[in-house]
N, C-alpha and C positions, 0 to 999 in steps of 0.2 A: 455833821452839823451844817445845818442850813448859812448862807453864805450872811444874809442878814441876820442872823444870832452872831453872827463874828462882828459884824461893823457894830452893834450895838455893844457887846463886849467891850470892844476898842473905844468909840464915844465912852461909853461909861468912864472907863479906868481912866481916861484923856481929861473930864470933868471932873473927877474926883482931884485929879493931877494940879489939876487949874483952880479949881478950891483952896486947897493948900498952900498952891501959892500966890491967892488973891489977885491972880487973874482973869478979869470977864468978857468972854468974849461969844458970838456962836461957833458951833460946833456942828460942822458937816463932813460930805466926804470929801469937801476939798480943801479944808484945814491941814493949812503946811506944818506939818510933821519938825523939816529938818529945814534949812537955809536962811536966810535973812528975811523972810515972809512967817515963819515961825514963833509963837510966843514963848517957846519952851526951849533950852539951852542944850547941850548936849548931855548933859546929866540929865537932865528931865527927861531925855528920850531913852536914855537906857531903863530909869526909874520906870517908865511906861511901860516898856516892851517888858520887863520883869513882871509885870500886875497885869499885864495881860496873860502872861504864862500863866501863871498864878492860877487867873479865873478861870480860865483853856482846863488847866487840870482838873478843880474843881468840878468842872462840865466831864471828866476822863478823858478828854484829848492832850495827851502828852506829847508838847511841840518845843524847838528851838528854834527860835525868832532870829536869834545870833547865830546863823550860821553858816560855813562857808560860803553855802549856796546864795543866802542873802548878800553878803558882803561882795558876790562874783556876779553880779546880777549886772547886764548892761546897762538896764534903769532900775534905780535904784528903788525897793521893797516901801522905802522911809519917807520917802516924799511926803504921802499927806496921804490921809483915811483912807482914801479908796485906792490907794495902793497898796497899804500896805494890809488891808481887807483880800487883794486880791491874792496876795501873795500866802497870807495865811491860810485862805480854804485852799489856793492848788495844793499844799503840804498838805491837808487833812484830808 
């Protein structure tokens, strides 16, 4: 899978995320994920990373986003889109 069908994926599910909870804002690859620059709470980021599985599979890419490997990560996978875009395709 092409590395921009993953950041679109991500956007997507991120927008959809943002929808729901009547949050407006743009959305690129430098939208903070996780920290006090973030519009989305720690629940929200779990909710994400599950609806991006989600759609990963749908596409047959069977991934865990939650995974040791992410959690052990020097910097961290969750930062914001193009992070965690990067870390998605190295697993695929």
């Amino acid at each position: 899978m092409e590395k921009s069908r993953v950041k679109d994926i991500i956007i997507d599910s991120f927008n959809e995320l943002l929808e729901t909870e009547g949050i407006s804002v743009e959305v690129n690859g430098n939208t903070a994920l996780m920290g006090s620059d973030s519009v989305i709470d720690s629940l929200g980021l779990v909710t994400l990373l599950v609806d991006i599985e989600a759609r990963l599979s749908d596409e047959d890419v069977e991934i865990s986003i939650l995974s040791e490997k992410a959690m052990s990560q020097k910097n961290s996978p969750f930062l914001n889109i193009e992070s965690l875009t990067e870390f998605i395709s190295e697993q695929i």
